[in-house]
FINULUM-142276 format. One line per 5 residues: number of its first residue (from 1); their letters; for each residue x, y, z of N, C-alpha, C, O. Coordinates in pm, 1 decimal. Layout:
<recs>
NUM = a = X,Y,Z,X,Y,Z,X,Y,Z,X,Y,Z; ... $
</recs>
This chain:
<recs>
1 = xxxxx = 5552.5,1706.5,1850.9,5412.4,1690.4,1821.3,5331.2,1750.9,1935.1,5377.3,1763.5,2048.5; 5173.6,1798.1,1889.8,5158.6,1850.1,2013.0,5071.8,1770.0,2084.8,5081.2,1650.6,2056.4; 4982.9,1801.5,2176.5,4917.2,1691.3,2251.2,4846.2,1556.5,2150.5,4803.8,1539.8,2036.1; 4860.2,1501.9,2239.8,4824.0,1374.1,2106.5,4671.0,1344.4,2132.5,4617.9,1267.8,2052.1; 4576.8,1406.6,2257.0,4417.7,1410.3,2219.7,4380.9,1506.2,2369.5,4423.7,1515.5,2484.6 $
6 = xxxxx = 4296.0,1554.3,2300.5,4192.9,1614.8,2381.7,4076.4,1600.0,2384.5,4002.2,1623.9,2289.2; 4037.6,1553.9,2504.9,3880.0,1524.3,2479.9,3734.6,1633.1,2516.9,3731.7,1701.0,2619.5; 3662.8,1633.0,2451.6,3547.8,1699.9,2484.3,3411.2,1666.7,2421.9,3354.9,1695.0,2316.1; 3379.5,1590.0,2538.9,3241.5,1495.4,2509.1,3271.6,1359.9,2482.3,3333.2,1271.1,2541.2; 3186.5,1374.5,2335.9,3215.3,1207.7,2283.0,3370.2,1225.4,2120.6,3441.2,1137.1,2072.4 $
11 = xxxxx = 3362.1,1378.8,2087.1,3447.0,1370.0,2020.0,3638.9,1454.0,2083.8,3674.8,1540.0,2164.2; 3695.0,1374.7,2001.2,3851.7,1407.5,2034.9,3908.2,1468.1,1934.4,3873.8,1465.7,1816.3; 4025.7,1541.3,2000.2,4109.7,1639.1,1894.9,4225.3,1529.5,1899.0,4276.5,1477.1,1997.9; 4248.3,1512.1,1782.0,4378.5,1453.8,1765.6,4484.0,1516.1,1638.4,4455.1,1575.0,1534.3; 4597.1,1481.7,1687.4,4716.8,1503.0,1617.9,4780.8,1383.6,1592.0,4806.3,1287.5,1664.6 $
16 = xxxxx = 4816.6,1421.8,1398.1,4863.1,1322.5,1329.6,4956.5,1361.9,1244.6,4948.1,1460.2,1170.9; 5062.7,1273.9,1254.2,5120.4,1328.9,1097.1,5172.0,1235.3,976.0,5267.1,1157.2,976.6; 5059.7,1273.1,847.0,5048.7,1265.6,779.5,5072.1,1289.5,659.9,5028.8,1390.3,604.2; 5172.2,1165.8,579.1,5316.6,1238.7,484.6,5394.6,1352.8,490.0,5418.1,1435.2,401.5; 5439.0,1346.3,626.9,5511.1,1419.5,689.5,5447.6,1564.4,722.5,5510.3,1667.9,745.3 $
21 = xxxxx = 5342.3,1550.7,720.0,5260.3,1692.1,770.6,5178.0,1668.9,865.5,5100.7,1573.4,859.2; 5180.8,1743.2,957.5,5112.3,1779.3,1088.3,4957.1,1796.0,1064.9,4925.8,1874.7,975.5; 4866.1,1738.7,1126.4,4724.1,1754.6,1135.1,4661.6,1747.5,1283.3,4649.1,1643.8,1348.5; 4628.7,1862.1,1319.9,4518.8,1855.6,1414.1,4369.6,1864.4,1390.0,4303.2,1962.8,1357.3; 4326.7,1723.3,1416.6,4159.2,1741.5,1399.2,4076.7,1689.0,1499.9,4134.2,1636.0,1594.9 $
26 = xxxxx = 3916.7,1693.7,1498.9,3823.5,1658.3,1586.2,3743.9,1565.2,1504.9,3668.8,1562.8,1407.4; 3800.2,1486.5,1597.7,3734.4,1329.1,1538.6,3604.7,1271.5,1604.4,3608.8,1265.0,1727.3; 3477.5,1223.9,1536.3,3381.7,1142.4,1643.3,3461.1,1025.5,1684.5,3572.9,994.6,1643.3; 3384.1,961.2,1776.4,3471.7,829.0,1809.6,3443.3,696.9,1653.4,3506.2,601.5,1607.6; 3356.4,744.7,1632.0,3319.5,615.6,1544.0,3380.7,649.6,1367.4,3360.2,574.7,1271.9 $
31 = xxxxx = 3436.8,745.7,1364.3,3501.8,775.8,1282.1,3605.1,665.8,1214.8,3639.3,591.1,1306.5; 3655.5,634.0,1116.6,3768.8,515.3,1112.6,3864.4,594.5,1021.4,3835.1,705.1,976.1; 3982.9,529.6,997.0,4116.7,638.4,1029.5,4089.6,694.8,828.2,4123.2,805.2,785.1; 4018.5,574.3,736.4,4028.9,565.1,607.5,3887.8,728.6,647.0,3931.5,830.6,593.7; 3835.8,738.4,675.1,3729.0,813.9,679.3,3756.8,948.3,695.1,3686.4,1032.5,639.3 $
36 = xxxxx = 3851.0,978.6,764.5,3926.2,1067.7,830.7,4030.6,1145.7,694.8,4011.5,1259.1,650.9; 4119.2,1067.6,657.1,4173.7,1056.2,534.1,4123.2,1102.9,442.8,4167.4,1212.2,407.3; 4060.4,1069.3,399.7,3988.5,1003.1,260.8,3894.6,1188.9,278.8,3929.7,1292.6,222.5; 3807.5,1174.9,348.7,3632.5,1277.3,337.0,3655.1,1403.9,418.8,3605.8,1514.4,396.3; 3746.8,1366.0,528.3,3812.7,1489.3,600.3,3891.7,1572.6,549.3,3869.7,1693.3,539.3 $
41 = xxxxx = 4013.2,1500.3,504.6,4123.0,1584.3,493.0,4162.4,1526.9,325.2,4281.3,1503.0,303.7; 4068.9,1507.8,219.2,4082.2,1508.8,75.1,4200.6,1421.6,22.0,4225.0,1410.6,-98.1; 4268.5,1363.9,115.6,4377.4,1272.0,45.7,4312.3,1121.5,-9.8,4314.6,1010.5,43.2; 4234.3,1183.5,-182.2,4162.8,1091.6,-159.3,4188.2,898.8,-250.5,4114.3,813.8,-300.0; 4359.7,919.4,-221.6,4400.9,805.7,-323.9,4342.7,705.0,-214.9,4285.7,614.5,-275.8 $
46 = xxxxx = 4336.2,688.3,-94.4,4283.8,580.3,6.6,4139.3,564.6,-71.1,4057.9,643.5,-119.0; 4149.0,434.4,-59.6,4036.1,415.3,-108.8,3897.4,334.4,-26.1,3916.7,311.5,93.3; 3798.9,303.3,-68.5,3694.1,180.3,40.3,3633.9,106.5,-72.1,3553.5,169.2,-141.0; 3654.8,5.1,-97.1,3586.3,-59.7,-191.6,3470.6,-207.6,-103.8,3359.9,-242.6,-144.7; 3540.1,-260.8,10.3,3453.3,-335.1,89.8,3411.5,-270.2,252.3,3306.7,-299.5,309.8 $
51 = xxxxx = 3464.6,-223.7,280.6,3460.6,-140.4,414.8,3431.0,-243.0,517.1,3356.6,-209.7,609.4; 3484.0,-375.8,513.5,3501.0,-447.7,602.7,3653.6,-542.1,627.2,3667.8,-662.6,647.8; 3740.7,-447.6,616.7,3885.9,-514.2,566.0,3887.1,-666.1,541.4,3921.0,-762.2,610.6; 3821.7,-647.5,377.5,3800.7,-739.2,273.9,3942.1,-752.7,185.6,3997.6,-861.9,173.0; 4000.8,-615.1,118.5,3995.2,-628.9,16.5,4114.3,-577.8,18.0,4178.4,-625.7,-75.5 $
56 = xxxxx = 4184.3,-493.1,87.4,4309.5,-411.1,123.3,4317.4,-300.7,38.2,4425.9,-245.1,20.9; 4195.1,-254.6,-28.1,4213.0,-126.7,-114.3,4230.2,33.4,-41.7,4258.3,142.6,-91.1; 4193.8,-18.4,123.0,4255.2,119.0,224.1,4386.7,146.9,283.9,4425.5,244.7,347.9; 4463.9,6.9,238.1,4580.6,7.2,287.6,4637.9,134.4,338.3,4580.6,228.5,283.3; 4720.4,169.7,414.2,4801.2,257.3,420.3,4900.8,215.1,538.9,4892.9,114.0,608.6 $
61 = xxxxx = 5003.3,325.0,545.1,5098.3,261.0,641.6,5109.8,325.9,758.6,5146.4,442.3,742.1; 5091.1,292.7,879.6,5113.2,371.6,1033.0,5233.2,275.0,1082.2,5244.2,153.2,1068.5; 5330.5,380.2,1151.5,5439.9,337.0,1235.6,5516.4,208.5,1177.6,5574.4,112.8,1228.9; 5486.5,255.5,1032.5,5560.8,159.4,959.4,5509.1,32.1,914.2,5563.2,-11.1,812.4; 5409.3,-44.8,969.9,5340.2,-141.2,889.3,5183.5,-137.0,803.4,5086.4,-64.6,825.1 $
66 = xxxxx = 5194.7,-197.8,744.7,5055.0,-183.6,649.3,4930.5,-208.4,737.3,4935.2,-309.7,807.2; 4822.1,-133.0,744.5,4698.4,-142.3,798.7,4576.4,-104.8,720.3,4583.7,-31.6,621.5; 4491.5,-143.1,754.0,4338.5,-141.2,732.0,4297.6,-35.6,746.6,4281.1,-33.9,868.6; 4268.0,57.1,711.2,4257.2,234.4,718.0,4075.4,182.8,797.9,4040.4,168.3,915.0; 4012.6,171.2,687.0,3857.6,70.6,709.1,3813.3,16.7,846.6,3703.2,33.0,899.3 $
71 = xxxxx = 3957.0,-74.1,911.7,3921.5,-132.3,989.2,3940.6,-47.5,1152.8,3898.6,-84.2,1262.6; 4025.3,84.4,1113.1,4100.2,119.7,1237.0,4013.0,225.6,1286.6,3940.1,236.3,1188.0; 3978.4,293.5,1352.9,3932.3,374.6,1458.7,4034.3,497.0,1438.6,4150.7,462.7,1418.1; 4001.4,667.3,1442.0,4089.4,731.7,1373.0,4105.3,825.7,1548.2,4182.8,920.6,1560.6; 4035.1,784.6,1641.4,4025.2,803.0,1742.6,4162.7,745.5,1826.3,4208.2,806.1,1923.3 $
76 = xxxxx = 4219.0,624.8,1775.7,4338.8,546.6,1834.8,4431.4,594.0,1744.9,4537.1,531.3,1737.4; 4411.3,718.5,1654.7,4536.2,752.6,1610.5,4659.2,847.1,1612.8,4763.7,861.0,1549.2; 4576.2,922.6,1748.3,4668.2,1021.5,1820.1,4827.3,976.4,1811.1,4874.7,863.0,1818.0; 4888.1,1093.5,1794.9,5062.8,1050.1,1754.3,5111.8,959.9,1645.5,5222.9,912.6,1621.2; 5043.2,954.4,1611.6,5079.1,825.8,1493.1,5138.9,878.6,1342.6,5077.0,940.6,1256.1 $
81 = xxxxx = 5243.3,844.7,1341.6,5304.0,862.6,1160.2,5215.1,752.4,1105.1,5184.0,642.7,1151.5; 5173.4,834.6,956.0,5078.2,735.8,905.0,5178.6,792.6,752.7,5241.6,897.8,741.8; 5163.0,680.3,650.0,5166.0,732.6,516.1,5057.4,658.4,386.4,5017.3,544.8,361.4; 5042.0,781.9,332.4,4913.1,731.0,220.2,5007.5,729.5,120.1,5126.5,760.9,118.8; 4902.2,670.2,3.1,4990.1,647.1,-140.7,5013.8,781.6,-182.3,5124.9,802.4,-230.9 $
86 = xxxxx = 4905.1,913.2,-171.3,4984.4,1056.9,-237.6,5159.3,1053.5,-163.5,5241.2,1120.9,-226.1; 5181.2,1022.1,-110.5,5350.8,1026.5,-41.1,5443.7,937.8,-152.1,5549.7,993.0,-181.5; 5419.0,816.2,-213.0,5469.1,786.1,-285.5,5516.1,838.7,-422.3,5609.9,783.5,-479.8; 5429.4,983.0,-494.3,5489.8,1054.8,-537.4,5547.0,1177.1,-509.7,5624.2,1244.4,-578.0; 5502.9,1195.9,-408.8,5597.0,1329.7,-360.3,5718.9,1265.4,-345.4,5800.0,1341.1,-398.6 $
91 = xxxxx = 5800.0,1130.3,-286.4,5936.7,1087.8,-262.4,5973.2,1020.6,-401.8,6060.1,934.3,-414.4; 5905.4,1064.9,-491.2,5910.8,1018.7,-619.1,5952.5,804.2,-606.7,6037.4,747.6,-675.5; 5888.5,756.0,-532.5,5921.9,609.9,-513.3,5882.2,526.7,-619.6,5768.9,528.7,-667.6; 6024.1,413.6,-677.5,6049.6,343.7,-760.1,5881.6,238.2,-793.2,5861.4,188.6,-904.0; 5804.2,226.1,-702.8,5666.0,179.0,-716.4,5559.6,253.1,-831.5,5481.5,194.1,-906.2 $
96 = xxxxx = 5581.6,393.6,-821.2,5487.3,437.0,-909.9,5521.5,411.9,-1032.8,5424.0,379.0,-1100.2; 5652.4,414.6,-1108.6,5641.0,409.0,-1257.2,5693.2,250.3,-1255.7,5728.7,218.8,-1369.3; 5706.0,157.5,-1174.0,5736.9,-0.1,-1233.0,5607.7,-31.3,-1243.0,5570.0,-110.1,-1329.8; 5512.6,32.5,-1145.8,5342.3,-41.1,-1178.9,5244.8,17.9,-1296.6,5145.2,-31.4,-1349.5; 5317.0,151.6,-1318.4,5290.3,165.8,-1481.9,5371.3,118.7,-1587.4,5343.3,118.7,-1707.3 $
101 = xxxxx = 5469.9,80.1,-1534.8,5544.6,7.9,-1662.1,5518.8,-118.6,-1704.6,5539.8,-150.6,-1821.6; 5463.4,-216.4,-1600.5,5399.6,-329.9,-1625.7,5288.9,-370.5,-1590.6,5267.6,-473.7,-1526.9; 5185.9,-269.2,-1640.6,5048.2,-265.8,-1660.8,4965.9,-351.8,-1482.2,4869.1,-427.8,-1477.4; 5022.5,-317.4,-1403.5,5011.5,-379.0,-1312.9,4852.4,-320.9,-1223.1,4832.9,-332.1,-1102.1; 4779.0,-274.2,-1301.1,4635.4,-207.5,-1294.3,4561.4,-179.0,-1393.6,4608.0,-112.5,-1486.1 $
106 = xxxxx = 4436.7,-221.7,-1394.9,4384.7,-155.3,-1476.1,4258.1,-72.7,-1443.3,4258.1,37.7,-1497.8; 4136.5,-104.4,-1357.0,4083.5,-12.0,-1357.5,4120.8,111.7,-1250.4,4091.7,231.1,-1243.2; 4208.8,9.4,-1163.8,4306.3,107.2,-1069.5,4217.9,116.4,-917.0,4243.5,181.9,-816.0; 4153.7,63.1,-934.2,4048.9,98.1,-748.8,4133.2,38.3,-656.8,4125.5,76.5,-540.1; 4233.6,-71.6,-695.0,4271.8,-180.6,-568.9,4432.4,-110.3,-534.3,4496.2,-119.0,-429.3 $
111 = xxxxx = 4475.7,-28.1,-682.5,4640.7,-1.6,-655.1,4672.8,13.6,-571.4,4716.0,-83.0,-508.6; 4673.8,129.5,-519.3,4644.5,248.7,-405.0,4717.6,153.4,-276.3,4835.8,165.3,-244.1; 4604.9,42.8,-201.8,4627.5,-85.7,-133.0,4739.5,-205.8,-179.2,4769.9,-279.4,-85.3; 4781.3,-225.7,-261.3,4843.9,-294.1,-344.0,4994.2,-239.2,-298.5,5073.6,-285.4,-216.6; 5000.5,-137.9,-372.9,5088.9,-42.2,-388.7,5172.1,19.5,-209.6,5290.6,20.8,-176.6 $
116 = xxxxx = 5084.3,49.4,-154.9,5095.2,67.0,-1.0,5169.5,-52.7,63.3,5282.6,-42.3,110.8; 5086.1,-185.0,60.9,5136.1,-303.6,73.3,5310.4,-298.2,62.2,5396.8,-289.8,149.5; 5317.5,-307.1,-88.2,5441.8,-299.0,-140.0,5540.3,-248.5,-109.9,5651.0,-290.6,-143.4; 5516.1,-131.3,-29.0,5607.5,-26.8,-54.9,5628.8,-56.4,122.3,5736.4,-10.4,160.4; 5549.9,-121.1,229.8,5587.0,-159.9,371.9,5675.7,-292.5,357.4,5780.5,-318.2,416.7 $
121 = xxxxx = 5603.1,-374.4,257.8,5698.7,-503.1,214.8,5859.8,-438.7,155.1,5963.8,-496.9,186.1; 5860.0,-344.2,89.1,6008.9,-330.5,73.6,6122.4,-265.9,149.3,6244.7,-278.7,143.3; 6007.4,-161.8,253.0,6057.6,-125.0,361.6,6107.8,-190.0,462.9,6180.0,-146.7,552.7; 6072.8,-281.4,447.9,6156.3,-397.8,552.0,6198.6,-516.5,481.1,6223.5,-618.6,545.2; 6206.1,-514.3,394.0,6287.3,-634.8,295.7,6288.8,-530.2,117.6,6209.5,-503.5,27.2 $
126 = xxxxx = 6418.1,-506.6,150.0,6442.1,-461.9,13.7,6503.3,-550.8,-124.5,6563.6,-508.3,-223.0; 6466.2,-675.7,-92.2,6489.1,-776.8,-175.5,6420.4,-916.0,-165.3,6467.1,-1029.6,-172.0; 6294.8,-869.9,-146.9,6197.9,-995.8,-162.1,6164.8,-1079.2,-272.6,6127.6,-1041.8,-383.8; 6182.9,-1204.1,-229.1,6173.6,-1271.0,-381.8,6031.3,-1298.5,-395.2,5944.3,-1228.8,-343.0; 6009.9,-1400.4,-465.6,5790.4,-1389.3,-570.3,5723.8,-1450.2,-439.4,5613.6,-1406.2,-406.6 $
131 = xxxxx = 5783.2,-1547.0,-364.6,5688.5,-1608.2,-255.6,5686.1,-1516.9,-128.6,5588.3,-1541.0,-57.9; 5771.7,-1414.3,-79.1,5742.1,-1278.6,-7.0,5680.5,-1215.2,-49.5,5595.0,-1179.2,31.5; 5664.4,-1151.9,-186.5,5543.1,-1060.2,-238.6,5448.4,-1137.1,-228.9,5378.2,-1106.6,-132.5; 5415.2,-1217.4,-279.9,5281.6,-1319.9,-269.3,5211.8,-1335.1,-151.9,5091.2,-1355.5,-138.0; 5324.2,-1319.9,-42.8,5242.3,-1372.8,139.4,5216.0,-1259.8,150.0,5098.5,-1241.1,181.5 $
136 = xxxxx = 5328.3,-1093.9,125.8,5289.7,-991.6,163.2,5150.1,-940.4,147.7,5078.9,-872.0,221.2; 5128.6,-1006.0,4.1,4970.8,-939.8,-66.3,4907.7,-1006.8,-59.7,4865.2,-989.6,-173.9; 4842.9,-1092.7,-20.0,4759.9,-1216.3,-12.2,4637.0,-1139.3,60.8,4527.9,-1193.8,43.7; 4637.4,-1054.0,117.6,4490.4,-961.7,192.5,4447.8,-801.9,110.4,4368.4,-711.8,137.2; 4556.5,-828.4,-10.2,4466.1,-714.5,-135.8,4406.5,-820.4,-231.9,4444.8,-935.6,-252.4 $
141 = xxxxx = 4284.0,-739.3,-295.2,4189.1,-835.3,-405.0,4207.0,-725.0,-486.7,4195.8,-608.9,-447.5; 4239.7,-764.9,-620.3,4202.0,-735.3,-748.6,4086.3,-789.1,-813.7,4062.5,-909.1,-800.7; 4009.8,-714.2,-883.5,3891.4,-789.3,-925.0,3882.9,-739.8,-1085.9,3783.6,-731.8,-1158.1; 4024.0,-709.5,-1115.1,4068.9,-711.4,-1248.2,4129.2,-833.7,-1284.2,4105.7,-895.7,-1387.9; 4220.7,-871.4,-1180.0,4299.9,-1039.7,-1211.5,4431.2,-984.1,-1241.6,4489.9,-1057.6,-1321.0 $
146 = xxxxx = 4505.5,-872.1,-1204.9,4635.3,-822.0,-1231.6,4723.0,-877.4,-1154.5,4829.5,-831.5,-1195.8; 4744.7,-944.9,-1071.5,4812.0,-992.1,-991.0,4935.6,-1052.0,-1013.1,5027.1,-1025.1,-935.2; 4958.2,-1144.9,-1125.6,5087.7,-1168.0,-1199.4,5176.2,-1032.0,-1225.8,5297.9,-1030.5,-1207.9; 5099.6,-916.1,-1271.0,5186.4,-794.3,-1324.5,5205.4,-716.7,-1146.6,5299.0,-636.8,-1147.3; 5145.6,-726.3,-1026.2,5219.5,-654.1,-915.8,5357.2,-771.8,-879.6,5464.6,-711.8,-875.3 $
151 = xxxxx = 5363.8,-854.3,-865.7,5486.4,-943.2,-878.4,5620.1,-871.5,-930.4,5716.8,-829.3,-867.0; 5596.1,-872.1,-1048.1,5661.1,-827.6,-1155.0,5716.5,-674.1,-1116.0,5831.7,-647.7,-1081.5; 5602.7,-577.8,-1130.6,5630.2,-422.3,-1047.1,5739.6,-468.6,-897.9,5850.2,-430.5,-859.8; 5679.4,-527.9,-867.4,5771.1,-480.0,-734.3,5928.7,-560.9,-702.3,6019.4,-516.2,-632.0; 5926.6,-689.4,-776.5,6066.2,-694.8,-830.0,6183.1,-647.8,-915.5,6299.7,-685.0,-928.9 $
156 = xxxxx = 6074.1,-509.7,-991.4,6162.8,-397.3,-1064.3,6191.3,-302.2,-938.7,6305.9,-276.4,-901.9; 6079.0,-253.7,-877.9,6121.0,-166.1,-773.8,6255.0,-193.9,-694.2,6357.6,-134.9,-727.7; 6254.3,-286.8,-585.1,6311.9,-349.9,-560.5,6501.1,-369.6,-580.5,6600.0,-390.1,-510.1; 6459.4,-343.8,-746.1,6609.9,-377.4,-798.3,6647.8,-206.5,-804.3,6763.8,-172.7,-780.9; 6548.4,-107.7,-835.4,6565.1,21.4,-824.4,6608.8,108.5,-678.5,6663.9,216.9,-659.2 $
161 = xxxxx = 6565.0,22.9,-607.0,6583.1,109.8,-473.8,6730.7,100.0,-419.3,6768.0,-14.4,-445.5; 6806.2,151.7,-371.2,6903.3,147.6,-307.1,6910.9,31.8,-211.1,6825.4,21.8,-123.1; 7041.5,-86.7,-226.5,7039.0,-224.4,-186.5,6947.9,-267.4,-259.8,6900.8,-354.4,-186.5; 6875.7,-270.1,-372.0,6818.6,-395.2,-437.7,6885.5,-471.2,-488.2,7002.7,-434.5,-479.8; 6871.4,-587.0,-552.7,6932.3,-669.7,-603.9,6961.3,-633.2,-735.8,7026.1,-708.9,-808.0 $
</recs>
C-alpha cells in the first residue's frame, strides 16, 4: 500500500482499499468515511438514511468488523481494508440470493446495512443460531418490519457457506 496520508493544509490524501481495490484520495477532515464512499467514489449501495448512527443502513465492514460508515471520519481511514455491499456480489456471497429468496426486504433502503451486518456476523461465526443474529442486528432498523425474514436469510446463508451447518 502506498503512504497511508499526506497532509496538505486542512485536507489529506489517503489510501484505501476498497473491495479489494486500491484508492488514493483527498479527503477534507470533516468528510465521514459513508461520504467518501457513497458521493466520491459512486459505490452507491452504502446508504444514509439517519446520518447519526441511528439506523445501521451505512453499515459496512473495515478490518473486518461492522461499522458506522455515518459515524466514522474518512480522514482515520488511511490503510484500512474496508468492504461495501457491491463486494458481496462480485464474491458472488450466499447473502444476496437467501435475502431474495425470503423476501427479507422490501423497500430495500436498510438491506445494504443489514446485509453488511450479516455477512461480519458470519465471518466470524459461521453458524450462528436466531439469538446471535438477533444481538448481531439489534443496531439496523427496518422501517418495513422485515426482520423475522433477515433471521431466516441468514440461517440459509450460513448453511450455504462452507462449514455451515
Amino acid at each position: 500500500m502506498t503512504e497511508k496520508c499526506q497532509q496538505d493544509g486542512g485536507e489529506k490524501k489517503i489510501s484505501m482499499k476498497i473491495n479489494n481495490q486500491e484508492y488514493n484520495i483527498v479527503v477534507e477532515p470533516h468528510w465521514t468515511l459513508r461520504e467518501v464512499i457513497h458521493d466520491k467514489l459512486g459505490l452507491t449501495g452504502t446508504k444514509e438514511m439517519c446520518d447519526h448512527g441511528a439506523c445501521g443502513s451505512c453499515t459496512v465492514i473495515m478490518e473486518g468488523r461492522p461499522i458506522l460508515s455515518c459515524m466514522t471520519l474518512a480522514i482515520e481511514c488511511g490503510g484500512k481494508v474496508i468492504e461495501t455491499v457491491e463486494n458481496l456480489d462480485i464474491e458472488k456471497h450466499p447473502l444476496v440470493e437467501t435475502y431474495a429468496n425470503n423476501h427479507a426486504m422490501q423497500c430495500g433502503y436498510c438491506t445494504p446495512g443489514f446485509v453488511m451486518t450479516a455477512k461480519a456476523l458470519l465471518d466470524r461465526n459461521p453458524n450462528p443460531d436466531e439469538e446471535a443474529i438477533k444481538d448481531a442486528l439489534e443496531g439496523n432498523i427496518c422501517r418495513c418490519g422485515t426482520y423475522p425474514a433477515h433471521v431466516v436469510a441468514i440461517l440459509e446463508a450460513s448453511t450455504k457457506l462452507e462449514g455451515g451447518k
